[in-house]
C-alpha positions as CSV (number, residue, x, y, z in Angstrom):
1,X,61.1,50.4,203.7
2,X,64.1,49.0,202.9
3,X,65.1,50.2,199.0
4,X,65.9,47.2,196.9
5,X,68.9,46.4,195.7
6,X,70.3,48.1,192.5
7,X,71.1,46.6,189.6
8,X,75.2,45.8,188.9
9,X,76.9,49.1,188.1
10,X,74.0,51.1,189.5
11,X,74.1,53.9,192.2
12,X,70.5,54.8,193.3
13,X,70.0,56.0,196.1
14,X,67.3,55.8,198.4
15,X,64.9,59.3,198.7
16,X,65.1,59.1,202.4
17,X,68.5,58.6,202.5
18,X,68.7,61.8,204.7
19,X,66.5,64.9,205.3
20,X,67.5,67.5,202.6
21,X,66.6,64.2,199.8
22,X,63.3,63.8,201.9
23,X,62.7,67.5,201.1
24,X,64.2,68.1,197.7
25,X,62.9,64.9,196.0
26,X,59.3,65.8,196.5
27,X,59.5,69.4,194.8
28,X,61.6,67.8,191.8
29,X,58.4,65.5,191.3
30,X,55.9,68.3,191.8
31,X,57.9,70.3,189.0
32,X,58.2,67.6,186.6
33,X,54.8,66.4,187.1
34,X,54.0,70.2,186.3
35,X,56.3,71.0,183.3
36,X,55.8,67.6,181.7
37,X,52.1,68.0,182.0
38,X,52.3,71.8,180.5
39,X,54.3,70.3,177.7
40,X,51.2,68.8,175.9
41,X,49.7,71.9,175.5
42,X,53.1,73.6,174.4
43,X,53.6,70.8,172.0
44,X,50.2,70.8,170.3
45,X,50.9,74.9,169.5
46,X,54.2,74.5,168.5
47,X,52.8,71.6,166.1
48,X,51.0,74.2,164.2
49,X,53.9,75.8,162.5
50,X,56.3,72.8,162.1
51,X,55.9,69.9,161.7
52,X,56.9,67.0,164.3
53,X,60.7,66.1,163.3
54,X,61.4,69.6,161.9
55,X,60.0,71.1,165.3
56,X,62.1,68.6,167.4
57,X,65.3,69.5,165.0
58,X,65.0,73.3,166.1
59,X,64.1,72.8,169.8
60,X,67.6,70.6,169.8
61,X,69.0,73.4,167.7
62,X,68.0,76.3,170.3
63,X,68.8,74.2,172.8
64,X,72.0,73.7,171.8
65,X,72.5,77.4,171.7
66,X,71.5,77.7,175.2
67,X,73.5,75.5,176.6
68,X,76.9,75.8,175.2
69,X,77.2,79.3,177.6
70,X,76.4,77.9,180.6
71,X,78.2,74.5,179.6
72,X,81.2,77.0,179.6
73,X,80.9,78.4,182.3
74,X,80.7,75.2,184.5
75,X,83.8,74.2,182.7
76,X,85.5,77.5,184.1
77,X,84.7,76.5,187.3
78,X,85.9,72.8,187.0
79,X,82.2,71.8,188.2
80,X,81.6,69.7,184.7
81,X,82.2,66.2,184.1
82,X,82.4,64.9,180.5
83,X,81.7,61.0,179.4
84,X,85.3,59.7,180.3
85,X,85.2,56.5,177.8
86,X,83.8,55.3,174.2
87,X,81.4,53.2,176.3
88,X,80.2,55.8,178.3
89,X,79.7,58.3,175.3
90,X,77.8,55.5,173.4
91,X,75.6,55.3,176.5
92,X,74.7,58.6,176.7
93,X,73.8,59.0,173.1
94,X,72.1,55.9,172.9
95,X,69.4,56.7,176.0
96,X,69.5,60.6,174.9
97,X,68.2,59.2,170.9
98,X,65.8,56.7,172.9
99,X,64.7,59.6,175.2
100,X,64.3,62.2,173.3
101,X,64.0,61.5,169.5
102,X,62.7,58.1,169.4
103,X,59.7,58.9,172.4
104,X,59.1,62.9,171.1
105,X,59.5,62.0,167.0
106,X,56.5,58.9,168.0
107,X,54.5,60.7,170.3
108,X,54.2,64.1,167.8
109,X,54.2,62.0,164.7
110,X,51.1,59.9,166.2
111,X,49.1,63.4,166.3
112,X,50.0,64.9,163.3
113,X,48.8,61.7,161.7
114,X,45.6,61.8,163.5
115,X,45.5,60.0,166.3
116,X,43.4,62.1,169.2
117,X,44.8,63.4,172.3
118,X,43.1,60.9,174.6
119,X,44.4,57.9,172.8
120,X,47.6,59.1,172.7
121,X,47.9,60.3,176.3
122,X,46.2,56.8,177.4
123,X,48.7,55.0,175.3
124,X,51.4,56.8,176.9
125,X,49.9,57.0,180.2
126,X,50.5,52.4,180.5
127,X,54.5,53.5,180.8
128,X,54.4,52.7,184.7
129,X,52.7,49.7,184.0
130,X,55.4,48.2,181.7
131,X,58.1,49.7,183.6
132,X,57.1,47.5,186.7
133,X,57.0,44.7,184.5
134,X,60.5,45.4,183.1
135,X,61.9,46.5,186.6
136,X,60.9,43.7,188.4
137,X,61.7,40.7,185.7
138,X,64.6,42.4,184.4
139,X,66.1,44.4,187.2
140,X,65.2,42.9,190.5
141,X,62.9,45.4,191.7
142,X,60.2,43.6,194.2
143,X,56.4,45.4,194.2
144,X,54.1,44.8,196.9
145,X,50.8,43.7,196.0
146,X,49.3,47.2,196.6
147,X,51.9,48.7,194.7
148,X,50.8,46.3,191.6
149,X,46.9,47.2,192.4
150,X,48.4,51.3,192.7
151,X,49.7,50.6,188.8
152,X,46.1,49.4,187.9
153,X,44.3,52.0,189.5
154,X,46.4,54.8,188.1
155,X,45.8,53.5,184.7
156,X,42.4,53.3,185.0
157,X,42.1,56.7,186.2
158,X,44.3,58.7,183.3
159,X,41.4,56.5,181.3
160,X,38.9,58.5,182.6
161,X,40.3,61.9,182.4
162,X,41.0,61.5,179.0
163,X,37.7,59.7,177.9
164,X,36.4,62.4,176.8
165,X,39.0,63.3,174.3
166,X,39.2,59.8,172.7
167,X,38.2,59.4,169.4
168,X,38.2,55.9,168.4
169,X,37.8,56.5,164.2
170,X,41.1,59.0,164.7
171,X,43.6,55.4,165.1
172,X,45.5,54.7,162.0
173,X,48.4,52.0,161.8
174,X,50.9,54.7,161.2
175,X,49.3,56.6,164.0
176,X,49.2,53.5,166.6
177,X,52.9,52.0,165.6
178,X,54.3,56.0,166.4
179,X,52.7,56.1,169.6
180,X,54.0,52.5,170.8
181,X,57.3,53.3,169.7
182,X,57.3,56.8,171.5
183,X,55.8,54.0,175.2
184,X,59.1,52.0,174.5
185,X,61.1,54.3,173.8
186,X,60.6,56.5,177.2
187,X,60.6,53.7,179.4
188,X,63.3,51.7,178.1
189,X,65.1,55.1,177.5
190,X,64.8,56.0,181.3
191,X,66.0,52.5,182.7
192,X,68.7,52.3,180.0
193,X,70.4,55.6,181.4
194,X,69.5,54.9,185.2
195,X,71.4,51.3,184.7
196,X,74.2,52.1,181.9
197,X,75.0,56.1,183.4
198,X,74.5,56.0,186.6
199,X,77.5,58.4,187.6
200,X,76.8,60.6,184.5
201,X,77.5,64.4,184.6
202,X,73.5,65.5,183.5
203,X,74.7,68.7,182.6
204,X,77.4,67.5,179.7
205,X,74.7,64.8,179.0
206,X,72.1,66.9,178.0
207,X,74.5,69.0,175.2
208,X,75.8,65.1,174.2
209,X,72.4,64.1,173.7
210,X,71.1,67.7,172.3
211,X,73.7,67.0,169.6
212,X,72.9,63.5,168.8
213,X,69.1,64.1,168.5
214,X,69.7,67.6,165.9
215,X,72.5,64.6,164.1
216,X,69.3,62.4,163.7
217,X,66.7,64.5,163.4
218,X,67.8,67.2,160.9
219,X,68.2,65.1,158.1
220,X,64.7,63.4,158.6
221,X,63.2,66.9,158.9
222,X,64.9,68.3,155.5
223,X,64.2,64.8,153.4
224,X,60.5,63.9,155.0
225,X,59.1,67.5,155.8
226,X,61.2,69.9,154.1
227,X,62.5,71.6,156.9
228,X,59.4,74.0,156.2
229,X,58.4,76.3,159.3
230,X,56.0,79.3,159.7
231,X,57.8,81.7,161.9
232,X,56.0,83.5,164.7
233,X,56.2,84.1,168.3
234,X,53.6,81.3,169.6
235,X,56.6,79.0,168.5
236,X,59.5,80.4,169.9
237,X,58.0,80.5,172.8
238,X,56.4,76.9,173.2
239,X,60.2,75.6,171.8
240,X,61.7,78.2,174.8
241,X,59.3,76.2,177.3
242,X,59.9,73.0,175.8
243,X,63.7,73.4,175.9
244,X,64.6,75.3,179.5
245,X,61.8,73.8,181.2
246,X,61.1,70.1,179.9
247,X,64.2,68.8,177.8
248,X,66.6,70.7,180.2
249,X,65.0,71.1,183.9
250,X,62.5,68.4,183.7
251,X,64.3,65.7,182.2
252,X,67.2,66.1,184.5
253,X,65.1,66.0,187.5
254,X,63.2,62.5,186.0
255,X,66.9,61.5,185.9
256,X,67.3,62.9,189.5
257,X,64.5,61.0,190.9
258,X,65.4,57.4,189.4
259,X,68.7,57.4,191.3
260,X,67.1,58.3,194.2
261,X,64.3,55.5,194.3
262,X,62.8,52.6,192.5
263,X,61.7,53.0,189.2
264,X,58.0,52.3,189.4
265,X,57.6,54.7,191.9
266,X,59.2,57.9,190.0
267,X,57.4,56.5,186.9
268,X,54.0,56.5,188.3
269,X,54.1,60.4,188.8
270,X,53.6,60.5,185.1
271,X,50.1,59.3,185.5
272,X,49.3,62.7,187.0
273,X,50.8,64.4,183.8
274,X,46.9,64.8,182.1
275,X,45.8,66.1,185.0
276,X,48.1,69.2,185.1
277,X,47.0,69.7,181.5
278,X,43.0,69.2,182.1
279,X,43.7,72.1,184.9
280,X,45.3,73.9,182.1
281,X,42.8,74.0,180.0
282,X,40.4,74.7,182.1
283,X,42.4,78.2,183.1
284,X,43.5,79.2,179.6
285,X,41.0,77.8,177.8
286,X,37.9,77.6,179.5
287,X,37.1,73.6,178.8
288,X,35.4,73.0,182.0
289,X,36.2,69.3,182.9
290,X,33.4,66.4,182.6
291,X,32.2,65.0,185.7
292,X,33.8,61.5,184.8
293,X,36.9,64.1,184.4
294,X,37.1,64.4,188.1
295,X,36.3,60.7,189.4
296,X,38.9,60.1,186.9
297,X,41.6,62.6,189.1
298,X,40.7,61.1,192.5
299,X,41.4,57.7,191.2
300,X,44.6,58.4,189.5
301,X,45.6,60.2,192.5
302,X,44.5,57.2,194.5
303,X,46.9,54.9,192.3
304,X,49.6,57.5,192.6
305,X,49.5,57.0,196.4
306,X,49.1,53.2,196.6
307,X,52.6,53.0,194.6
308,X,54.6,55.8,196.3
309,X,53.3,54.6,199.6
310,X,55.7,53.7,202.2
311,X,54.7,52.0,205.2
312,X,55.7,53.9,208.4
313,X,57.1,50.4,210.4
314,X,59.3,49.4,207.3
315,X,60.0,53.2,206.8
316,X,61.1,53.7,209.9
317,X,64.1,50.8,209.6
């Protein structure tokens, strides 16, 4: 299949632009799929001794800390590219804060207000749905009609996996306006930086954006929460995941993807996030998944496959 034309100033790439991309783009899914769905259950312990913007201020913090080394050492080695203009620094800030403290400060504020896991991972789980709408009205991107149906399907699945965590009295208007923000903020956050930074240097990016969220969300955290935290280990080491493996690793390789391939279809993989964490829970924890649990798996998985889904005679061009 022929990849659609990219937006003005835009460098995708198509994932079967050559063999190593065929090979590489398919483990960078599998790991953020992974990590991403992991990060639920690292979130929801870290949650328990800070709360949302002061736990977000200190996982910037750390990862700050973290990076500046390795940021040096690239430097060093004249392998680092930093924002070259005002425009291009604005850009980067601007989808890091939509990214990362606008979607996270939403999504954690929802549950520590109440709001039940299921409805927020349902909520969140209708981001491939509007990105298709945005990418195809807004940035030329064409869907097939089973692609569309795929969208649907994959929806309807992450309904049913999560049913059984969805308490209906735990939705408060707070609760419900945090969680929408956090849907628009992730999906216009990813197109923003697959449009506006295409040729951006992810490395320097994600110390750019590190420091812009900690600029944003440190003073919330002191004037709304206190800056109070219980100290323990169960923290440090969901922030350590959090950080290295989901605001560092995973987001880069969600970056990764969207400039190799349309948007819909690199979105859609996050319909298979609440799977990875029913699995989860069903190792650590012992909550042995519902029956409608598993219909809901083979039709998200289903959905997952009707959007990714390449025909071989239009692949093959």
């Amino acid at each position: 299949m022929s990849p659609p034309t990219p937006p003005r100033g835009d460098t995708v790439q198509p994932a079967h632009s050559s063999p190593s991309l065929r090979l590489a783009s398919p483990l960078l899914a599998w790991y953020f799929v992974a990590v991403w769905g992991t990060g639920y259950l690292a979130t929801k312990l870290g949650l328990q001794y800070a709360a949302p913007f002061t736990f977000l201020a200190l996982r910037f913090m750390i990862g700050i800390v973290l990076l500046l080394p390795l940021l040096a050492w690239w430097q060093r080695q004249q392998a680092l590219r930093w924002p070259s203009t005002q425009r291009e620094w604005l850009h980067v800030i601007v989808a890091g804060l939509l990214m990362h403290a606008a979607n996270l400060g939403g999504s954690h504020y929802a549950q520590y207000m109440g709001m039940s896991a299921g409805i927020t991972a349902l909520v969140l789980a209708t981001q491939p749905l509007v990105t298709a709408f945005v990418a195809a009205f807004l940035m030329g991107e064409r869907l097939r009609g089973y692609q569309w149906l795929g969208v649907l399907v994959g929806l309807l699945g992450v309904a049913l996996v999560v049913w059984h965590k969805i308490d209906m009295r735990a939705i408060s208007g707070g609760a419900l306006a945090a969680v929408l923000m956090s849907l628009m903020a992730i999906t216009v956050g990813t197109l923003y930086q697959r449009h506006f930074c295409p040729q951006v240097d992810l490395r320097s990016a994600a110390l750019v954006q590190f420091a812009a969220n900690v600029a944003v969300l440190a003073p919330l955290a002191l004037v709304v929460e206190g800056f109070d935290v219980t100290w323990s280990w169960p923290l440090l080491g969901a922030m350590g995941f959090l950080i290295v493996f989901a605001s560092i690793l995973a987001v880069n390789a969600l970056h990764t993807l969207m400039r190799r391939g349309e948007a819909t279809r690199v979105t859609s993989l996050l319909y298979l996030t609440p799977i990875i964490a029913v699995v989860l829970e069903w190792l650590l924890f012992a909550v042995v998944p519902t029956g409608l649990t598993v219909v809901g798996v083979a039709v998200t998985c289903i959905g997952v496959a009707l959007v990714v889904w390449q025909p071989p005679a239009r692949a093959a061009r």
